[in-house]
Backbone as CSV, one residue per row, in Angstrom:
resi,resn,N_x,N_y,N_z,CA_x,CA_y,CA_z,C_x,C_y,C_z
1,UNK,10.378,19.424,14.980,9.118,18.752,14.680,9.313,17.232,14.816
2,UNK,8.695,16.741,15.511,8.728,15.394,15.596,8.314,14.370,14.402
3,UNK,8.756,13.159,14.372,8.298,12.002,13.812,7.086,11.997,12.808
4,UNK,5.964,12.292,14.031,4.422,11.727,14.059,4.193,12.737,13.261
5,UNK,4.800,14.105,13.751,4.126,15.587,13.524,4.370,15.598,12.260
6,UNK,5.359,15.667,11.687,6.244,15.447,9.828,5.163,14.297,9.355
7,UNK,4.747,13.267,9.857,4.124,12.619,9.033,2.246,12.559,8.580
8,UNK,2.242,13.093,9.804,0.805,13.933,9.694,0.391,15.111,8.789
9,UNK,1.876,15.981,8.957,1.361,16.888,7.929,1.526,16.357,6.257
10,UNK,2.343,15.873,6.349,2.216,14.805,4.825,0.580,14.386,4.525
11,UNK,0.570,13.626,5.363,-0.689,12.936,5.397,-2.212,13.559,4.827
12,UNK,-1.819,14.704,5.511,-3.398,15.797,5.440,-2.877,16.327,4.418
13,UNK,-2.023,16.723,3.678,-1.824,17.448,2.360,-2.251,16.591,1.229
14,UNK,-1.390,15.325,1.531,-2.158,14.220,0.374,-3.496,14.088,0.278
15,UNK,-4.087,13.762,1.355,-5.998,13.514,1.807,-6.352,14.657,0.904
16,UNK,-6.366,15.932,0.668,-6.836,16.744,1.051,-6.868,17.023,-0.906
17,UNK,-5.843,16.462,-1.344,-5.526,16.203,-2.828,-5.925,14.532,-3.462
18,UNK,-6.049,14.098,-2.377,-6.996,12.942,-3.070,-8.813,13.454,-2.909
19,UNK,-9.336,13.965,-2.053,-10.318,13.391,-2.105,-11.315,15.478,-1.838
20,UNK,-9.999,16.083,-2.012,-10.747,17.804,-2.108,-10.509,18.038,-0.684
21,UNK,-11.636,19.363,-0.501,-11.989,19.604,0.373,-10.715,20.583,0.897
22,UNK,-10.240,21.213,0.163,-9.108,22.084,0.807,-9.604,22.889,1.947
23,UNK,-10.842,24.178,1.314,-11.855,24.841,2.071,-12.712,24.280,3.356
24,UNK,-12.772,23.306,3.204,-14.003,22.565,4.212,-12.582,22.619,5.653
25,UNK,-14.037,22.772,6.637,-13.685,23.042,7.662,-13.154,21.222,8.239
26,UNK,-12.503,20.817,8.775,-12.293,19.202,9.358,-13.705,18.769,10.677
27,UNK,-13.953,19.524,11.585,-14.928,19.028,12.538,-16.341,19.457,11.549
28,UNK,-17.410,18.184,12.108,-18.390,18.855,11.873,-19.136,20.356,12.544
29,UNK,-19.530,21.065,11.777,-20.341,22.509,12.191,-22.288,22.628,12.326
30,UNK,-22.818,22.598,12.933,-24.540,22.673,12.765,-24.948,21.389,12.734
31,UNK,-24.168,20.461,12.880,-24.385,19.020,12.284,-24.609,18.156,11.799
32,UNK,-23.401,19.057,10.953,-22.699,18.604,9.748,-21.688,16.877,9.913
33,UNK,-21.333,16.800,8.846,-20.416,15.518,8.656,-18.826,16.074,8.778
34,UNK,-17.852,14.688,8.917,-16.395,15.128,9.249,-15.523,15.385,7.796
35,UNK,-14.972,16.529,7.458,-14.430,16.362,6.177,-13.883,14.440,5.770
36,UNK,-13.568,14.776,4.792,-13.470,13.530,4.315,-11.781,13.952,4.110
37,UNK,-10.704,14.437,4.578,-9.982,14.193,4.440,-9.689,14.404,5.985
38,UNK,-10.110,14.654,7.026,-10.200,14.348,8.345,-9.943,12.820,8.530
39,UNK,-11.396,12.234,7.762,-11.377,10.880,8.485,-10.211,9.876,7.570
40,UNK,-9.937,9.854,6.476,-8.550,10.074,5.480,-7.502,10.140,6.218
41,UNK,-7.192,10.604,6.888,-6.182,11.787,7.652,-5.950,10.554,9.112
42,UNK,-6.959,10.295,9.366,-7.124,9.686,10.633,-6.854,8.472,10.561
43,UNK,-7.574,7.696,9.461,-6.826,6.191,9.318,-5.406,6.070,8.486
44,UNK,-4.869,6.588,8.706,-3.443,6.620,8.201,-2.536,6.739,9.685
45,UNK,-3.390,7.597,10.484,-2.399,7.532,11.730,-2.961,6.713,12.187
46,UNK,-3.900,5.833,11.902,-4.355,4.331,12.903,-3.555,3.657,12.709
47,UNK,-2.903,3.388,11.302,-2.151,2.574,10.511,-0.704,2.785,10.718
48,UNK,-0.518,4.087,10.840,0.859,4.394,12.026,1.237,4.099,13.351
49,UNK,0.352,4.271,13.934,0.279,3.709,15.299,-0.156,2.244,15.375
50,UNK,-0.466,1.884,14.065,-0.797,0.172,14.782,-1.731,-0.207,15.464
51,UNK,-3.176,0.327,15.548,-3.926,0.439,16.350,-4.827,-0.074,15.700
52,UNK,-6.087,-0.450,16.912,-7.522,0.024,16.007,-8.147,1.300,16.131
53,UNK,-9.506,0.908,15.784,-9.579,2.507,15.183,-10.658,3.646,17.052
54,UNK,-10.813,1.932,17.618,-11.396,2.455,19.072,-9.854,2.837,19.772
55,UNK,-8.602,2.230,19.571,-7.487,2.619,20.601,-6.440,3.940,19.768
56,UNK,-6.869,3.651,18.531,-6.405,5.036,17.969,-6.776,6.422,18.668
57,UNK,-7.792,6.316,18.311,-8.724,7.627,18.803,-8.427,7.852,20.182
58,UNK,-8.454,6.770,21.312,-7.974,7.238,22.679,-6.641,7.723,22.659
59,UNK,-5.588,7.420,21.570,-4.195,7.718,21.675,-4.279,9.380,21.163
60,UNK,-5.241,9.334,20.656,-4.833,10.904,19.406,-5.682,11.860,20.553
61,UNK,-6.601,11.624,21.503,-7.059,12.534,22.372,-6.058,13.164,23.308
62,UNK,-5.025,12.701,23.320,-3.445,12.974,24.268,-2.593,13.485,23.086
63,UNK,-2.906,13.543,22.111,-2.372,14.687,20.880,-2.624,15.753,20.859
64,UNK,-2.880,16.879,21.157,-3.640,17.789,21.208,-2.964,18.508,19.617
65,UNK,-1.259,18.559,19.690,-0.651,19.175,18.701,-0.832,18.222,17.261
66,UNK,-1.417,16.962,17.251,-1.295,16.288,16.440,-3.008,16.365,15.484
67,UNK,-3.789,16.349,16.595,-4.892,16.818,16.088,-4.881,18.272,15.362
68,UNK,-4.176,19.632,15.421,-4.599,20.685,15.404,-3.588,20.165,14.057
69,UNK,-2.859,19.873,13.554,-2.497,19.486,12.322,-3.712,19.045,11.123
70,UNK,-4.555,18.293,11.325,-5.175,17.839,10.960,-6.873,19.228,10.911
71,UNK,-6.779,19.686,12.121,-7.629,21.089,12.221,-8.770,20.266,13.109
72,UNK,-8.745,19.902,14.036,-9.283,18.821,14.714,-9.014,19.412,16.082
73,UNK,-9.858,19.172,17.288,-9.727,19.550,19.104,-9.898,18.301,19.816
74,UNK,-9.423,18.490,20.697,-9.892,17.176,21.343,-11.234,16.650,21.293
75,UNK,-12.145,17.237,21.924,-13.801,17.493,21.587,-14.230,17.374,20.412
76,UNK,-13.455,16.964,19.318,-14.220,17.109,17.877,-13.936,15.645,17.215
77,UNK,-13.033,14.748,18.255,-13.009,13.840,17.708,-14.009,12.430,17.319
78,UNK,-13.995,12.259,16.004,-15.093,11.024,15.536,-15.685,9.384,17.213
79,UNK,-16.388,9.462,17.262,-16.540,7.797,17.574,-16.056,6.920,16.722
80,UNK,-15.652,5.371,16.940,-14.441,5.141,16.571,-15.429,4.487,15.283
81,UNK,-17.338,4.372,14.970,-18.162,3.736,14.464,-18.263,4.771,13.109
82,UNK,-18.086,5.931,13.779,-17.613,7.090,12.229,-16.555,6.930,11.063
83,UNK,-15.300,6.525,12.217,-14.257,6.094,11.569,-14.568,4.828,10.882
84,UNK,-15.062,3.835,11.370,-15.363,2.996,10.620,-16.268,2.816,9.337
85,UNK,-17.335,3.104,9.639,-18.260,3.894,8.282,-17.661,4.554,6.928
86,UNK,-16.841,5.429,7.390,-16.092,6.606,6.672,-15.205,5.266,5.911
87,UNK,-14.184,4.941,6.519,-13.513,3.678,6.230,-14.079,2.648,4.660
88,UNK,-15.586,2.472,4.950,-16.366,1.665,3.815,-16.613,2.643,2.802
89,UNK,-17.171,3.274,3.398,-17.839,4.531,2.357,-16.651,5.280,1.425
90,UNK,-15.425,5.239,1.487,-14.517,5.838,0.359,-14.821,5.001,-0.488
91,UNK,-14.618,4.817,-2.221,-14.352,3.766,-3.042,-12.991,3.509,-3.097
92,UNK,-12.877,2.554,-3.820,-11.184,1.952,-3.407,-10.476,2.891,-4.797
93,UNK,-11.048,3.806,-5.517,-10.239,4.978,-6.399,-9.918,5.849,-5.338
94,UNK,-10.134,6.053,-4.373,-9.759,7.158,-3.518,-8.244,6.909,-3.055
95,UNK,-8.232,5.149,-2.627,-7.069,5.296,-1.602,-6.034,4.881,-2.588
96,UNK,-6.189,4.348,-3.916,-5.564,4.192,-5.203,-4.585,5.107,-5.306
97,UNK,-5.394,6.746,-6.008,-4.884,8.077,-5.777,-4.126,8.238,-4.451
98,UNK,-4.549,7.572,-3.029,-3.485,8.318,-2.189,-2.653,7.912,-2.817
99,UNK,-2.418,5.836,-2.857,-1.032,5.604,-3.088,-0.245,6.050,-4.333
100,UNK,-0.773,6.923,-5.076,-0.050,7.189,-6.337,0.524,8.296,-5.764
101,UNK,-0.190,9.029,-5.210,0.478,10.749,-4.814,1.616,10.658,-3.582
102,UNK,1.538,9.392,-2.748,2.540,8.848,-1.966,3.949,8.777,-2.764
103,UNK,3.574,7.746,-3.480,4.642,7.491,-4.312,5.625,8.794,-5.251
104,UNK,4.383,9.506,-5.294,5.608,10.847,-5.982,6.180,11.392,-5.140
105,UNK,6.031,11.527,-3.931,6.640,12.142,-2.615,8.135,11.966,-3.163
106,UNK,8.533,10.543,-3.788,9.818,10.000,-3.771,10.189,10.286,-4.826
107,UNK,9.716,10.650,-6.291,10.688,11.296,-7.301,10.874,10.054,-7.924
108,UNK,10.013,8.788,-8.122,10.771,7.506,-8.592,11.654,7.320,-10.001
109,UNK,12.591,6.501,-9.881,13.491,6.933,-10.619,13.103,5.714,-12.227
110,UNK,12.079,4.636,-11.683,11.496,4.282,-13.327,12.306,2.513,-13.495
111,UNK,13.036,2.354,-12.751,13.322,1.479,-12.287,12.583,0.778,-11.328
112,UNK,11.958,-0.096,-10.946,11.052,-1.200,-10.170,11.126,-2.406,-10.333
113,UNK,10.903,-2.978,-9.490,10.839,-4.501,-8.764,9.412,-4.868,-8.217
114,UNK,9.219,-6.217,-8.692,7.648,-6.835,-8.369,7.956,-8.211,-7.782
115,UNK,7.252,-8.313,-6.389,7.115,-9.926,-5.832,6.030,-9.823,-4.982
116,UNK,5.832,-10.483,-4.825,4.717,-11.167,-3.553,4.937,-11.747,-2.910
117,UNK,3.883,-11.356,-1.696,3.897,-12.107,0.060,2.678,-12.359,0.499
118,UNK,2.399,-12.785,1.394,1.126,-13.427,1.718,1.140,-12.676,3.465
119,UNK,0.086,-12.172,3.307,-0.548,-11.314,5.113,-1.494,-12.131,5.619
120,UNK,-1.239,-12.276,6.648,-1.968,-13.416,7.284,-3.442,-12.345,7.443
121,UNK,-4.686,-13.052,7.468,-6.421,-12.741,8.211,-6.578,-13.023,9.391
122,UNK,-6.153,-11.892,10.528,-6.407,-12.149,11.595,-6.825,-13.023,12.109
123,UNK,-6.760,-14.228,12.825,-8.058,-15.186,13.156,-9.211,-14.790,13.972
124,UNK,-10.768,-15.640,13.402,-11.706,-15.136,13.766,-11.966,-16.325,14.381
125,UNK,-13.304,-16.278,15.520,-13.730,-17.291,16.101,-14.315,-18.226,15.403
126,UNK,-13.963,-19.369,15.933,-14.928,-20.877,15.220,-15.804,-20.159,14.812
127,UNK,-17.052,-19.661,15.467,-18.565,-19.422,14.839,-18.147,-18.566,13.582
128,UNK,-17.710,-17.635,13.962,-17.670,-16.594,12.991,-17.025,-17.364,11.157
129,UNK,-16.393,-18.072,11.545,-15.893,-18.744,10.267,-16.428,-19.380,9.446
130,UNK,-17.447,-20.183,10.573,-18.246,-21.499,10.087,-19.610,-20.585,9.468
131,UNK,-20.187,-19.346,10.536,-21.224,-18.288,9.563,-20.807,-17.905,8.319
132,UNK,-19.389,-17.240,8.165,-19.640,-16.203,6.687,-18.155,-17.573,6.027
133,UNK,-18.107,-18.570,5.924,-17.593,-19.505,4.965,-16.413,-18.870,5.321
134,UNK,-15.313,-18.351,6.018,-14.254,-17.732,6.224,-13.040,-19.081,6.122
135,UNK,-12.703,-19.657,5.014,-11.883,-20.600,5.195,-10.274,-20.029,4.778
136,UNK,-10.181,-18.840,3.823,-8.854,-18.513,3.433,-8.145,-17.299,4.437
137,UNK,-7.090,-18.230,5.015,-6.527,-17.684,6.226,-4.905,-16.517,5.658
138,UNK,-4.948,-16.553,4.378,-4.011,-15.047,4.116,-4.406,-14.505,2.623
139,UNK,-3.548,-13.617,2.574,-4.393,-12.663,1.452,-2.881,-12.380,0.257
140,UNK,-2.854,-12.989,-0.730,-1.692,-12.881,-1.327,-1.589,-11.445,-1.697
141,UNK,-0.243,-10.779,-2.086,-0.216,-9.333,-2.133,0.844,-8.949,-3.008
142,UNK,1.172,-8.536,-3.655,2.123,-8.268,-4.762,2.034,-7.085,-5.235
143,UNK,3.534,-6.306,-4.883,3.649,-5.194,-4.970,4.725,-4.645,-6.202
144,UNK,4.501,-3.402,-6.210,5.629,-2.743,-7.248,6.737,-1.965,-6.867
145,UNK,8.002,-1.750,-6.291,8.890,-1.076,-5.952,9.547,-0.404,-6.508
146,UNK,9.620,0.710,-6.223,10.933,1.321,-6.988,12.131,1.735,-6.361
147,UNK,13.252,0.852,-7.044,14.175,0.402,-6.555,14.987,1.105,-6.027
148,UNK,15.330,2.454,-6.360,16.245,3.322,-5.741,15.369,4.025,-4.671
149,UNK,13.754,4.426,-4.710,13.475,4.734,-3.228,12.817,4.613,-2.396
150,UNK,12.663,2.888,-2.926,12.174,2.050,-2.045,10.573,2.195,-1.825
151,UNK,9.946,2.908,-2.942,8.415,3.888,-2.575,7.523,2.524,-3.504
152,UNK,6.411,2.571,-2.866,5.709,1.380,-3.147,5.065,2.463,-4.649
153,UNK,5.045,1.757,-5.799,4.310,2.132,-6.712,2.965,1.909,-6.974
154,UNK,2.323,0.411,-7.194,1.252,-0.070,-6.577,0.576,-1.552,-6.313
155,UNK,0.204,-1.713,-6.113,-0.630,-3.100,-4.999,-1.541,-3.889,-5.532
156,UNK,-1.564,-5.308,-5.581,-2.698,-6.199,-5.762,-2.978,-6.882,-4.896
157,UNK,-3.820,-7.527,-4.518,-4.468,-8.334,-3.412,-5.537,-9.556,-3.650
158,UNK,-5.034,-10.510,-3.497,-6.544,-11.610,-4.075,-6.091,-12.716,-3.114
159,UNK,-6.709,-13.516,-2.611,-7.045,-14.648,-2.255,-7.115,-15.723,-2.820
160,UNK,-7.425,-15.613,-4.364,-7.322,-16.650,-5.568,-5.911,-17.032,-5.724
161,UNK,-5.706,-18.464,-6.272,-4.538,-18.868,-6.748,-4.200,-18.763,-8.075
162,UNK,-3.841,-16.843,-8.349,-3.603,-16.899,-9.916,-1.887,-17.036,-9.540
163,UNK,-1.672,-17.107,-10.866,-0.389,-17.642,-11.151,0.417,-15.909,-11.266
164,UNK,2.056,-15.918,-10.225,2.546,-14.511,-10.698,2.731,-13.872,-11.613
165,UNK,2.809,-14.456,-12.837,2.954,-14.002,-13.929,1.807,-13.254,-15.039
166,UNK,0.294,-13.524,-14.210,-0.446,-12.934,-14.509,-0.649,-11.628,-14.027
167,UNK,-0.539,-12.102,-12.256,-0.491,-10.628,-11.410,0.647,-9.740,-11.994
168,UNK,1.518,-10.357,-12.028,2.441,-9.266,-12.745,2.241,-8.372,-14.148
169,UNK,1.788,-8.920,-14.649,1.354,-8.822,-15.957,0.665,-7.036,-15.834
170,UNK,-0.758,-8.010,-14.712,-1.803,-6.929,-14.512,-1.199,-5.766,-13.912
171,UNK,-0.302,-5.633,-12.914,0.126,-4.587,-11.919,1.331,-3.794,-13.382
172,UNK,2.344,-4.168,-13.898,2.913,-3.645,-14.529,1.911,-2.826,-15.900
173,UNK,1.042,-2.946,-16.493,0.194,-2.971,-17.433,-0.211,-1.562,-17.267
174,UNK,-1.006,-0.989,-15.960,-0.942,-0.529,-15.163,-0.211,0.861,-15.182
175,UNK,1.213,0.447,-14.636,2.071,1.576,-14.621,3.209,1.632,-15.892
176,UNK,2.868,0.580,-16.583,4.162,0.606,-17.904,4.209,2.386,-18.160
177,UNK,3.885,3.129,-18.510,4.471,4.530,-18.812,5.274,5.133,-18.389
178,UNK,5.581,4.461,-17.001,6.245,5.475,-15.648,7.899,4.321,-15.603
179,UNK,7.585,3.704,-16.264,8.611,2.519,-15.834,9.701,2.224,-17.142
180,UNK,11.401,2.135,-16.839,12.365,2.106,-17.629,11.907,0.539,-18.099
181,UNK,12.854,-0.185,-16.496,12.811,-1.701,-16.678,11.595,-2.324,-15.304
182,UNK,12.103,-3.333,-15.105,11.277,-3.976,-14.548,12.059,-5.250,-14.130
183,UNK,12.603,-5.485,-12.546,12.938,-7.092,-12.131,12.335,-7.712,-11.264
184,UNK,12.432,-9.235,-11.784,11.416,-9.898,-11.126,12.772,-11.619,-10.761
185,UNK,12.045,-12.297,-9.952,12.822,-13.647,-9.368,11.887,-14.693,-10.684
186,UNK,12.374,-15.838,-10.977,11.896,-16.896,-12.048,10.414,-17.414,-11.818
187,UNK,9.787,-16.903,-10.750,8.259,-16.441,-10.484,7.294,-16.237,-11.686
188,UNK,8.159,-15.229,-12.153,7.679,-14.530,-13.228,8.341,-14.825,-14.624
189,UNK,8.327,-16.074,-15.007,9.070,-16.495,-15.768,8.144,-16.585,-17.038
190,UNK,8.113,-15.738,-18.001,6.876,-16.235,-19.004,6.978,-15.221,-20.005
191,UNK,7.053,-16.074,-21.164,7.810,-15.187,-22.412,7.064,-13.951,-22.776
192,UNK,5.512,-14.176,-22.315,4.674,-13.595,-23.292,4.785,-12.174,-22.269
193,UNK,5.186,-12.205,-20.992,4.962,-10.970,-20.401,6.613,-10.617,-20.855
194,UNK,7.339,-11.260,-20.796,8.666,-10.446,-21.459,8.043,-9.905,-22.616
195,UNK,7.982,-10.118,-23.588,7.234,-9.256,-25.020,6.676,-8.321,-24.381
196,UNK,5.285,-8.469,-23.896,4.493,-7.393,-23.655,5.190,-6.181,-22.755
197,UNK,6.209,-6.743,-21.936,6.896,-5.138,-21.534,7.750,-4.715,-22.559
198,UNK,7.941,-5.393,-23.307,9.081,-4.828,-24.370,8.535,-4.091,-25.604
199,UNK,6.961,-4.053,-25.913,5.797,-3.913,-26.356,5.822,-2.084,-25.837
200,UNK,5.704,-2.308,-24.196,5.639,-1.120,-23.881,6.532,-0.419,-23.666
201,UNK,8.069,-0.644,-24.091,9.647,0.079,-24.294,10.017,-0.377,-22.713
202,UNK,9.655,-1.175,-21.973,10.310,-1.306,-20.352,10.977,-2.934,-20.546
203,UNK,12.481,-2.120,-19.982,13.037,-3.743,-20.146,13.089,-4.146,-19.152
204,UNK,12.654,-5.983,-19.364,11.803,-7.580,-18.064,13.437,-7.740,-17.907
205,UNK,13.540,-7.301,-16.537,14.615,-7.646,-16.271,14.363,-9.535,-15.202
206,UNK,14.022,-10.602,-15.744,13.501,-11.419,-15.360,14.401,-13.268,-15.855
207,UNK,14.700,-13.806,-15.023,15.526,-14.464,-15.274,14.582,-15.863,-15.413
208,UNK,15.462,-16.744,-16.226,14.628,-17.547,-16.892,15.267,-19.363,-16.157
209,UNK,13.865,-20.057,-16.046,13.766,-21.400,-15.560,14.856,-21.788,-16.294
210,UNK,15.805,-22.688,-15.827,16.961,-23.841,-16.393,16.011,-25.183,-16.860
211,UNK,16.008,-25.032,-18.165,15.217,-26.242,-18.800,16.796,-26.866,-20.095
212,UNK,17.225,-25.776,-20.822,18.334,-25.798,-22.161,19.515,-24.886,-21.660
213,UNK,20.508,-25.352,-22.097,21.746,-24.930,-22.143,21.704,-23.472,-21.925
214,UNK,20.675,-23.076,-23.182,20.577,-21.493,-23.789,20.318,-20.677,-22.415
215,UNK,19.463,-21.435,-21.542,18.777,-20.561,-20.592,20.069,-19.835,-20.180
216,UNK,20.847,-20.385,-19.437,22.244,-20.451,-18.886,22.782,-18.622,-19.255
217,UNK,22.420,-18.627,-20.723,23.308,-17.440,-21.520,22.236,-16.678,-21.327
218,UNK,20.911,-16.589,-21.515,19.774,-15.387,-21.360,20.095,-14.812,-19.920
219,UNK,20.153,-15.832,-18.774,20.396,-15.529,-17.232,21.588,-14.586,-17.423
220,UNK,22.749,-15.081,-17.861,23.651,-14.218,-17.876,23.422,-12.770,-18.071
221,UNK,23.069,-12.428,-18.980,22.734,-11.296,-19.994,21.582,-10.346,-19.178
222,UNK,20.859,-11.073,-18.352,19.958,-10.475,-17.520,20.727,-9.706,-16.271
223,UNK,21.468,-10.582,-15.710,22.425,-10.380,-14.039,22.948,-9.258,-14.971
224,UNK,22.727,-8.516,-13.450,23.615,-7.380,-13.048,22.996,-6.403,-12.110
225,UNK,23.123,-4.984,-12.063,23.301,-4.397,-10.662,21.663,-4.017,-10.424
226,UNK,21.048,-3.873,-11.833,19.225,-3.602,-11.751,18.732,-4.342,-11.469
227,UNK,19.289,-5.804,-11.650,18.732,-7.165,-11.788,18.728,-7.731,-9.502
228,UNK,19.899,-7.626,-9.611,20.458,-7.762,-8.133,19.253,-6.572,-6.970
229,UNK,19.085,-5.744,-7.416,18.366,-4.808,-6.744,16.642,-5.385,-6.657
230,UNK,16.450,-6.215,-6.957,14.972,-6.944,-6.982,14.600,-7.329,-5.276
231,UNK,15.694,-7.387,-4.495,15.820,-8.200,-3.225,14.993,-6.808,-2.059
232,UNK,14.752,-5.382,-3.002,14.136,-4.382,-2.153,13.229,-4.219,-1.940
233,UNK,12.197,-5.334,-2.951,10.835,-5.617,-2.461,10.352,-6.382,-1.386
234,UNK,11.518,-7.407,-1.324,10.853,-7.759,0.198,11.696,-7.278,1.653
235,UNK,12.349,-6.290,1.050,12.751,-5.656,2.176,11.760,-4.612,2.712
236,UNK,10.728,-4.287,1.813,9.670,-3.331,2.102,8.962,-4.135,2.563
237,UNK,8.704,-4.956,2.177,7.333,-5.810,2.881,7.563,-6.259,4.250
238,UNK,9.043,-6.741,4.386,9.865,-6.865,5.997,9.695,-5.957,6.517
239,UNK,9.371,-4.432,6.116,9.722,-3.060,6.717,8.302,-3.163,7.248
240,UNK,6.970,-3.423,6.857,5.511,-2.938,6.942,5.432,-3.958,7.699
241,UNK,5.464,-5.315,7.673,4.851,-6.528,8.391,6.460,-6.025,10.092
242,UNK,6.897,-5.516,10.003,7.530,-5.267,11.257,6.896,-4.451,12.103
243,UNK,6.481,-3.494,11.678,6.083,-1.826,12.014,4.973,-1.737,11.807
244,UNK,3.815,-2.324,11.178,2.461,-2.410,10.745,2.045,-3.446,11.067
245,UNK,2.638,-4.364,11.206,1.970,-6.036,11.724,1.720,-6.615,10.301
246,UNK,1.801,-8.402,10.505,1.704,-8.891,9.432,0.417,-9.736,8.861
247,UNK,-0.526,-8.913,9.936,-1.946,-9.605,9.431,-3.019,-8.259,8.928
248,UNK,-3.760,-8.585,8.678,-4.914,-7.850,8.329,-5.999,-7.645,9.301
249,UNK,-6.536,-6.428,9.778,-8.095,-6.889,11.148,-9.165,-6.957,10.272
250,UNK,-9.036,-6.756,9.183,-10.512,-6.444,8.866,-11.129,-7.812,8.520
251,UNK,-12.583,-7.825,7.967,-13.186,-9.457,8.386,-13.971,-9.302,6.799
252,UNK,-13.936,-8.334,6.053,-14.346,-8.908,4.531,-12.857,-8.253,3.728
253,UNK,-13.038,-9.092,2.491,-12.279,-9.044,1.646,-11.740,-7.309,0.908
254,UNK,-12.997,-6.373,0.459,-12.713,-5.242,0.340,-12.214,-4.458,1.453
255,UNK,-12.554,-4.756,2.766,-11.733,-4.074,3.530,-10.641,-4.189,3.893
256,UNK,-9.946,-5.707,3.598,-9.081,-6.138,3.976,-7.733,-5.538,2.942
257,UNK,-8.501,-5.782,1.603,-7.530,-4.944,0.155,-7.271,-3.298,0.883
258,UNK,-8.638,-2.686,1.327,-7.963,-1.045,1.192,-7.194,-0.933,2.721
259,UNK,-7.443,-1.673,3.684,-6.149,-1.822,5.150,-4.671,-1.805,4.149
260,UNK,-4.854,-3.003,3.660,-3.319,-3.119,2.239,-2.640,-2.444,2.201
261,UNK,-3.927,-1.416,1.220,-3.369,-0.016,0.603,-2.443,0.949,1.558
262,UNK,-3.403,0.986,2.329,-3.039,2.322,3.190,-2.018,1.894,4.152
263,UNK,-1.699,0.448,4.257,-0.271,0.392,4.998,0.833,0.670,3.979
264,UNK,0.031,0.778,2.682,1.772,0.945,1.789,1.439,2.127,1.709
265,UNK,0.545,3.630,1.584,0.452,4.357,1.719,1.431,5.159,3.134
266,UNK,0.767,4.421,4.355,1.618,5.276,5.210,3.081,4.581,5.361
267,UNK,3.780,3.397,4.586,4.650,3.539,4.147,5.718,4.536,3.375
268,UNK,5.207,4.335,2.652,5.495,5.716,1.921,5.708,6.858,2.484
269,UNK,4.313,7.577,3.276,4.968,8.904,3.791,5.786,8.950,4.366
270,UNK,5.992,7.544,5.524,6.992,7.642,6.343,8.441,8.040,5.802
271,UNK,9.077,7.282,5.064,10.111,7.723,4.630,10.462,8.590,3.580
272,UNK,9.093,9.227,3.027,9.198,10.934,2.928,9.378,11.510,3.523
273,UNK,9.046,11.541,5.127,8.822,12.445,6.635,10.087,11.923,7.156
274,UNK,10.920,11.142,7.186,12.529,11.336,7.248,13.440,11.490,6.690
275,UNK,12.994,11.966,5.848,13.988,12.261,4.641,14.457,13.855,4.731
């Protein structure tokens, strides 16, 4: 079984548990609509292939075995304006749930790492910028890792200049139940979120600004091999902005967050599907 084929069938098992539809047929019938874990199903391999969603679709018509995974014919495939539609029309709880059910693929071991990177906004034309006020040219992004398998836990996205220690705050808050410790770079330097994970039994494995002597001895006490393992978050983000590209296509802000998602989504399966 190939690559694509292992990761497709991942793909449609998750869809199919995020959003139902086990029974439902994938093409429309009488004319009917496309299951919703079809079109699910489909932007995940856009997002694999790197495509859009008009050069996707020409690539997956030369699938024949890749479609019938999915329960799909050549002849049954969406216009690429379906895919797009479908695309808006999920709420962003849908692709949430994928990335959570992604993430169990990997068994995480409760240990995680949090940093942020910035994805560039495709550039749009003069007009287009100067029409819809388009002045913020990347999309800050801050993720949750877990450290032994590398599986994205979950994702924030804003454009605003909040400070990391809030985003962190919010993203750990979140998943504190699932989580031992927690390391972060002096980013995240801020007493009150040390408490509050310690609040929730997860130890801030988070090293502290050199202002007093003392700092010196807290740093100490922090270093070591959980602490050192923080460096795998942006090895994931190196992994997606290589293999996924490091901008965003989409041209509003909610679409641009759930593209995000679903590149750490088909992250994820991927290295479930070689494993």
């Amino acid at each position: 079984m190939s690559k694509i084929s292992r990761f497709t069938s991942k793909a449609v098992t998750l869809a199919k548990n995020a959003v139902g539809g086990r029974g439902e047929v994938a093409a429309p019938e009488g004319g009917g609509s496309f299951a919703d874990y079809a079109l699910v199903s489909l932007h995940c391999l856009r997002v694999y292939l790197d495509e859009s969603c008009r050069n996707a679709l020409d690539l997956l018509s030369e699938m024949p075995h890749i479609l019938g995974e999915i329960g799909l014919k050549e002849g049954d495939l969406p216009d690429h304006s379906t895919l797009v539609k479908g695309f808006d029309r999920f709420e962003m709880k849908v692709w949430r749930v994928l990335l959570r059910l992604s993430s169990e693929l990997h068994d995480p071991s409760g240990h995680a790492t949090i940093d942020a990177t910035f994805f560039d906004r495709e550039n749009a034309s003069k007009h287009y910028c100067r029409r819809t006020n388009y002045r913020v040219q990347t999309r800050k992004t801050t993720a949750l890792v877990d450290t032994e398998t590398q599986a994205i836990l979950d994702v924030h996205c804003t454009t605003e200049k909040t400070h990391d220690t809030q985003l962190g705050w919010q993203v750990a808050c979140r998943n504190a139940g699932d989580l031992h410790s927690l390391a972060a770079d002096k980013g995240y330097d801020w007493m009150d979120l040390r408490e509050k994970l310690r609040e929730e039994d997860v130890r801030p494995l988070i090293k502290h600004r050199i202002f007093r002597p003392i700092d010196h001895a807290h740093n100490a006490r922090v270093d070591g091999p959980r602490y050192r393992q923080r460096s795998m978050c942006e090895t994931v983000f190196s992994s997606i902005k290589r293999t996924h590209g490091d901008a965003v296509r989409a041209r509003t802000w909610y679409r641009e967050f759930r593209e995000l998602v679903v590149k750490c989504v088909v992250h994820n399966i991927k290295r479930a599907a070689t494993q």
